[in-house]
C-alpha positions in Angstrom: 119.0 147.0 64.9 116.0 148.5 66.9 114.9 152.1 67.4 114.6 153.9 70.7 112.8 157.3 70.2 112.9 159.4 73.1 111.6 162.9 74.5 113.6 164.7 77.1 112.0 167.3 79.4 113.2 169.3 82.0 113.1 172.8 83.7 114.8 175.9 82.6 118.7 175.2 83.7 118.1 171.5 84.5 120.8 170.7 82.0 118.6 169.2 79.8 120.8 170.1 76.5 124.1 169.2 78.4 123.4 166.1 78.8 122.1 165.3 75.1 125.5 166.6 74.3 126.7 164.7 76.8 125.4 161.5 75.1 126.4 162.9 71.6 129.6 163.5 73.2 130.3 159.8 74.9 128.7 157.9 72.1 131.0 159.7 69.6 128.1 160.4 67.5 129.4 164.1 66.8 132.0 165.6 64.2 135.5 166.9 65.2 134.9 170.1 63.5 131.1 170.6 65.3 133.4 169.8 68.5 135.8 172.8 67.3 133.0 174.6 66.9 131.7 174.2 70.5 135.3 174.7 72.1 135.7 177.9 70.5 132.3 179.1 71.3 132.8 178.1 74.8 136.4 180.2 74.9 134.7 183.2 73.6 131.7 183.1 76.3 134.3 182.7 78.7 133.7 179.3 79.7 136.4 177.7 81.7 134.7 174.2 80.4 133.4 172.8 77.1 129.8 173.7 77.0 128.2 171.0 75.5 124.4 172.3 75.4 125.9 174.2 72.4 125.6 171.2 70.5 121.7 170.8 70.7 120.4 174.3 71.2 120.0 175.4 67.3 118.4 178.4 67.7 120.2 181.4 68.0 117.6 182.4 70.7 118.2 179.4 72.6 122.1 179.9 72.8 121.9 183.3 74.0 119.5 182.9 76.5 120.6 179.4 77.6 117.1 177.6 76.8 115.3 175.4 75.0 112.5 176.5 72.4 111.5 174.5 70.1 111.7 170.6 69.7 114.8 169.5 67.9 115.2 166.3 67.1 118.6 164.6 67.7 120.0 161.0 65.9 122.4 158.8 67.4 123.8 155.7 67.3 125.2 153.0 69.8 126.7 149.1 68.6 123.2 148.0 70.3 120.7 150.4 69.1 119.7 154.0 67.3 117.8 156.5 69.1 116.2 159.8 68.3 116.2 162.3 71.0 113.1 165.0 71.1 114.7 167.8 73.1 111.3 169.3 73.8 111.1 172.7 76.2 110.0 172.7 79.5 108.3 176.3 79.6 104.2 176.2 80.2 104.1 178.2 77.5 105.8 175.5 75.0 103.4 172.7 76.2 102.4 172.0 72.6 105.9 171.6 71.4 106.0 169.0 74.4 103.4 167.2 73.3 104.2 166.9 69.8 108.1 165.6 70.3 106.5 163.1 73.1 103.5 161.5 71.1 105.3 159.1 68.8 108.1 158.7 72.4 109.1 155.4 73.8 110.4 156.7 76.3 110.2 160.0 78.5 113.6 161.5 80.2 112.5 164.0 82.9 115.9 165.9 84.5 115.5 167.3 87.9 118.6 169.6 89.5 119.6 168.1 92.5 119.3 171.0 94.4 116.0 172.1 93.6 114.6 168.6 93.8 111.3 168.0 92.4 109.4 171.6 90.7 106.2 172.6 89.7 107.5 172.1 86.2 109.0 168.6 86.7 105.7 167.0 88.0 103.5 168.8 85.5 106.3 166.9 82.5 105.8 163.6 84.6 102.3 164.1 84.1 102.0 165.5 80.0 104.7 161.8 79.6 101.9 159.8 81.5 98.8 161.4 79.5 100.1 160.8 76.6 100.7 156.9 77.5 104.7 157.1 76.9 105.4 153.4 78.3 109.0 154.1 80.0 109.8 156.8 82.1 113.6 157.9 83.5 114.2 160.6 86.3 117.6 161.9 85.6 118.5 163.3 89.3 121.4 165.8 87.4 124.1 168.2 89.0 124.9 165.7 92.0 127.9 167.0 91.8 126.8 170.4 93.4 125.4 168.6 96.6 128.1 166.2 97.3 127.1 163.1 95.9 124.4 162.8 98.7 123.1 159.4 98.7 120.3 161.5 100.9 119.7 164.2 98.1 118.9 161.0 96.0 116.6 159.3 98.0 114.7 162.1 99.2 114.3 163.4 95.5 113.5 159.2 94.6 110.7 159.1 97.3 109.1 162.4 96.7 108.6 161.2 92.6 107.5 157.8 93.4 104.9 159.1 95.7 103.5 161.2 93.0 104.1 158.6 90.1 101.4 156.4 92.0 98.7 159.3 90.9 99.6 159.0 87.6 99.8 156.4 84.6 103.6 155.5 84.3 104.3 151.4 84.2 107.7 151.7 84.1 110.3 154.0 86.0 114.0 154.4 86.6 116.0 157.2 88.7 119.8 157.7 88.3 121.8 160.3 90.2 123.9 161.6 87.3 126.1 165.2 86.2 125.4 165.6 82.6 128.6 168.6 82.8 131.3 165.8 84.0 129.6 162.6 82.8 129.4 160.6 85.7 126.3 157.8 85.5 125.9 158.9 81.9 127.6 156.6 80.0 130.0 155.7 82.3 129.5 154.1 85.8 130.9 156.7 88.3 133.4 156.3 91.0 131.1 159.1 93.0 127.8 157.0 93.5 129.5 154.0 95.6 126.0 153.6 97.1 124.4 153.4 93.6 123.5 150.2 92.3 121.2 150.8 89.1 122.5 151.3 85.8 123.8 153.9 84.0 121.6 156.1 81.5 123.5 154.9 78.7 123.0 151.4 79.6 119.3 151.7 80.4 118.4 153.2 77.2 120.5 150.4 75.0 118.4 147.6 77.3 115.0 149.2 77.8 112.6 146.8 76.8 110.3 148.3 74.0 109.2 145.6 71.5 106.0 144.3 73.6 104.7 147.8 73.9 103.2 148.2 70.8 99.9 146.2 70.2 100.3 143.0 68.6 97.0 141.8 69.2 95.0 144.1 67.6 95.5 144.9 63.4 94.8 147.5 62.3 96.3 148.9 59.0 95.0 152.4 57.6 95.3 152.8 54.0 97.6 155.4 53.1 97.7 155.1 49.1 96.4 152.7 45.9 99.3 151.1 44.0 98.6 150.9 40.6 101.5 151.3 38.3 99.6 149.9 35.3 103.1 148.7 33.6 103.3 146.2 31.1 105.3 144.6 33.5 102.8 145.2 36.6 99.8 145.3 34.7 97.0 143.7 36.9 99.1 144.6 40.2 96.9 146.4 42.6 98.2 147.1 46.4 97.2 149.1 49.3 100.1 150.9 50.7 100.4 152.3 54.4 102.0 152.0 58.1 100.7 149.2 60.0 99.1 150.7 63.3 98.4 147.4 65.1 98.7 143.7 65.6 100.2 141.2 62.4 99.4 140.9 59.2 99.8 137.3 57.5 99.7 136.0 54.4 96.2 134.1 54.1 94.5 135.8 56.9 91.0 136.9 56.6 90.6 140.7 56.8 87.3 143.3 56.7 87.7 146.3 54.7 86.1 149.1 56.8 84.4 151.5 56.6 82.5 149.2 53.9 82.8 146.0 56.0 83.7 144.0 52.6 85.7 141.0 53.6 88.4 139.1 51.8 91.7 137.2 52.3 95.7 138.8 51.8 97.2 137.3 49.1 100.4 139.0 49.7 102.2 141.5 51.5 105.5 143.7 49.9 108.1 145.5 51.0 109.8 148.0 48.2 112.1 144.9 46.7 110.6 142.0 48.2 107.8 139.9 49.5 107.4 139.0 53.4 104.8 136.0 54.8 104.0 138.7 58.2 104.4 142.6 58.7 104.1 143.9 62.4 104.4 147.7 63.5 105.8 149.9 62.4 106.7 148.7 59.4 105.4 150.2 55.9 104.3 147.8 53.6 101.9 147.4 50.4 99.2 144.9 51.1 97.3 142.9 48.2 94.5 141.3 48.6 92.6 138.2 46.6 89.6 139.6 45.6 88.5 143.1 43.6 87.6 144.6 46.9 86.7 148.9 46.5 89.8 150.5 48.6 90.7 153.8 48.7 93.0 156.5 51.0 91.8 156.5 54.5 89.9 152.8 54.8 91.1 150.3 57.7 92.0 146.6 56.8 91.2 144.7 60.0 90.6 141.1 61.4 86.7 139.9 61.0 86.5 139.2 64.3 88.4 142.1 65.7 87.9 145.1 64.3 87.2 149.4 65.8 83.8 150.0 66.0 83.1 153.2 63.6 82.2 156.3 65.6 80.5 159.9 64.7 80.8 160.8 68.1 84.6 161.2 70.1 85.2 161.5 73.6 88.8 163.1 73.5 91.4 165.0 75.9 92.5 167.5 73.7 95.9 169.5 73.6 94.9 173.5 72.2 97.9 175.0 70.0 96.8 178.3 68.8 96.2 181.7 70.6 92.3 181.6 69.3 90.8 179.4 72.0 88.9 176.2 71.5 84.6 176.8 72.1 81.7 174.7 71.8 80.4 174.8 68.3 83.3 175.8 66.9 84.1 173.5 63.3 86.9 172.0 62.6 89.1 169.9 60.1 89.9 166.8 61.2 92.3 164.0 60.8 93.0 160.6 62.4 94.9 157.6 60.8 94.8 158.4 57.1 91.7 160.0 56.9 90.2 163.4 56.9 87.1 164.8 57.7 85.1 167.7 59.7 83.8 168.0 63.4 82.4 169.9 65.8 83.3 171.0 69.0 79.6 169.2 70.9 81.5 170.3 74.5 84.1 170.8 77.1 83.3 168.4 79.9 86.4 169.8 81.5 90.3 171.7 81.4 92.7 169.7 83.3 95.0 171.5 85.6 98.1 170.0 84.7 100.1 170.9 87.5 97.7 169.8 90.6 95.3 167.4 87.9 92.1 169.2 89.2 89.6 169.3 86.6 88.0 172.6 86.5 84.3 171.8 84.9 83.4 175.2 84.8 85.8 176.0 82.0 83.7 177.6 79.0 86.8 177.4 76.3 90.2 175.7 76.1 93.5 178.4 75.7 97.0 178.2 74.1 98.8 175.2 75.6 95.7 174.2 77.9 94.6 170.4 77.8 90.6 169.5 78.4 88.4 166.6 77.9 86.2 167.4 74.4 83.1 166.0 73.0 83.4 166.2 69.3 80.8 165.0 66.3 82.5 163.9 62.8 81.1 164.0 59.6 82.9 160.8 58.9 83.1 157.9 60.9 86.3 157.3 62.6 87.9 153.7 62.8 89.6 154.4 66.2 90.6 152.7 69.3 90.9 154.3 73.1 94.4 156.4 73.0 95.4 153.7 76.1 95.8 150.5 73.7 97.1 152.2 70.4 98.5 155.7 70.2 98.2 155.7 66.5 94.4 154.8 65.9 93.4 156.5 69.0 95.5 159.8 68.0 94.1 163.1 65.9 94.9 166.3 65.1 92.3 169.8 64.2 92.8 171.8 62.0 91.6 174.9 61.4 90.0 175.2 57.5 91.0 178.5 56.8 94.6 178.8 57.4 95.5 174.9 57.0 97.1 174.8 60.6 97.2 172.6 63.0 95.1 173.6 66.2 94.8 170.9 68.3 96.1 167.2 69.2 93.7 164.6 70.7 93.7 161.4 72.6 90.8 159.0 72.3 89.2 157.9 75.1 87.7 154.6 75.7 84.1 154.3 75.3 83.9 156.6 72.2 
């Protein structure tokens, strides 16, 4: 059964977390006694309804003041297909918890109240989904019930999005007039949308095509681990363990061991308790190869003919998480695929205004939560691709050496 991961965004009182309980609800993917739970929390707030954001907002400070904080990650199941939910906040000043529960996204929900139509805060989601390349987007047009069902209210909201989509990276979209609060379009078709013909949200997400957006063309397949268990059983057994990134691996094919450029041919490829003849992303798999090739943490097995050019210098829009801001020559920790290294901030061509996309090239620094285009110099060479063709080889993160934490997220661009 395949995976559906999926970030929802929305503005404050969009009914964002409604409508994840909404699904939790419909899809029976909750217990009876978290439903107690909720009913009785509901009664004592006074309620007159079941309040079903209760079921995603974990935080105390999110249930009492009715938002969204951090990014909580939600499983469910359907007959046709699991999904993980990324409930990320929709404040500016969470913009790095949106971007980490959207990176490894298939798919980007952005909720819109019907009777505020499109904010300052919805376009500036649409924009953070198309940045960081999330291939499927859905506009949930939500409390329809509050404007009458307007078939009106719909297409004015549908026009104004698709006009500003066109700016923007996003290949495929989807709006649906819905009301997370009485469910209508969200599972189930509703009786109140006569003059909608799409599908439901439900239905969308079960049949969203995702399986040819992950590249298959390129392989790429960063070494995460050595096997060596040096048993009597396993004596000579030596295998390079790690998530394939890209493309197909097949037993037989020639590969090049970078950054060494050593070549040699898979002999076989394993899975925990058995041996397959091709592994595709994202699976995690031990590769063995036929010849006594030097391997170790953080190397790329590619094809000969097809393999990422090694670069020292990155071209990169970069995502700031911490109140220090980001300046030119500042050092850094760094790590993309597997492997680690150091770098140094060269420049800041720019800080994109993620609101109006205006790139201000007078900006000196990069704050909390602000996104600019960085040059950076590694110490090692980085096996990476643009951020555009493969969000894992083209992905990093900073770190800052002192304190261990993460700083920064960055997206390769092409021509690094």
């Amino acid at each position: 059964m395949d995976l559906l991961r999926f970030a929802t965004a929305g503005s404050v009182d969009d009914g964002k977390s409604t409508l994840i309980g909404r699904l939790l609800f419909d899809s029976k993917s909750i217990f009876a006694d978290q439903l107690e739970a909720v009913e009785k929390t509901s009664t004592d707030k006074g309620h007159g309804y079941v309040d079903l954001s209760l079921l995603t907002d974990g935080l105390r400070s999110e249930r009492e003041q009715g938002i969204t904080i951090d990014v909580a990650y939600r499983y469910f199941a359907t007959p046709n297909r699991k999904f993980i939910i990324a409930d990320t906040p929709g404040h500016v000043q969470y913009t790095r918890n949106m971007v980490t529960g959207a990176s490894t996204a298939d798919l980007g929900l952005v909720l819109v109240d019907a009777r505020q139509g499109l904010t300052e805060q919805s376009r500036r989601h649409a924009v953070l989904l198309s940045l960081l390349r999330v291939p499927h987007l859905v506009l949930c047009i939500n409390k329809m019930d509050l404007v009458d069902w307007s078939e009106e209210t719909y297409e004015k909201i549908h026009a104004e999005f698709t006009q500003f989509a066109t700016k923007l990276n996003i290949p495929d979209l989807e709006v649906i007039p819905i009301s997370a609060l009485k469910g209508d379009n969200v599972v189930d078709r509703s009786e109140n949308t006569p003059w909608y013909h799409g599908p439901t949200l439900m239905h969308h997400l079960e049949h969203v095509h995702v399986a040819s957006d992950r590249d298959l063309v390129d392989t790429r397949f960063p070494v995460q681990y050595v096997v060596r268990p040096k048993s009597d059983e396993h004596h000579d057994y030596r295998g390079y363990a790690g998530q394939i990134a890209g493309g197909v691996l097949k037993k037989g094919d020639e590969v090049i061991v970078l950054p060494s450029g050593m070549t040699s041919k898979i002999e076989a490829i394993d899975l925990f308790d058995r041996e397959v003849d091709e592994a595709f992303p994202p699976m995690s798999v031990t590769v063995r190869l036929e010849d006594d090739v030097d391997v170790s943490r953080g190397d790329m097995i590619a094809r000969v003919k097809n393999a990422p050019k090694p670069s020292q210098d990155i071209d990169a829009m970069v995502c700031w998480m911490t109140n220090e801001p980001l300046r030119p020559r500042q050092k850094l920790a760094i790590k993309h695929t597997t492997r680690t290294g150091r770098a140094m901030v060269k420049d800041i061509q720019y800080r994109l205004d993620v609101n109006s996309l205006h790139r201000d090239q007078d900006a000196g620094e990069l704050g909390l939560n602000e996104i600019g285009r960085v040059q950076l110099r590694t110490t090692v060479p980085l096996l990476c691709d643009p951020y555009a063709k493969n969000r894992s080889t083209g992905s990093f993160i900073l770190i800052d050496e002192a304190t261990g934490v993460t700083v920064g997220a960055g997206m390769i661009n092409s021509g690094s």
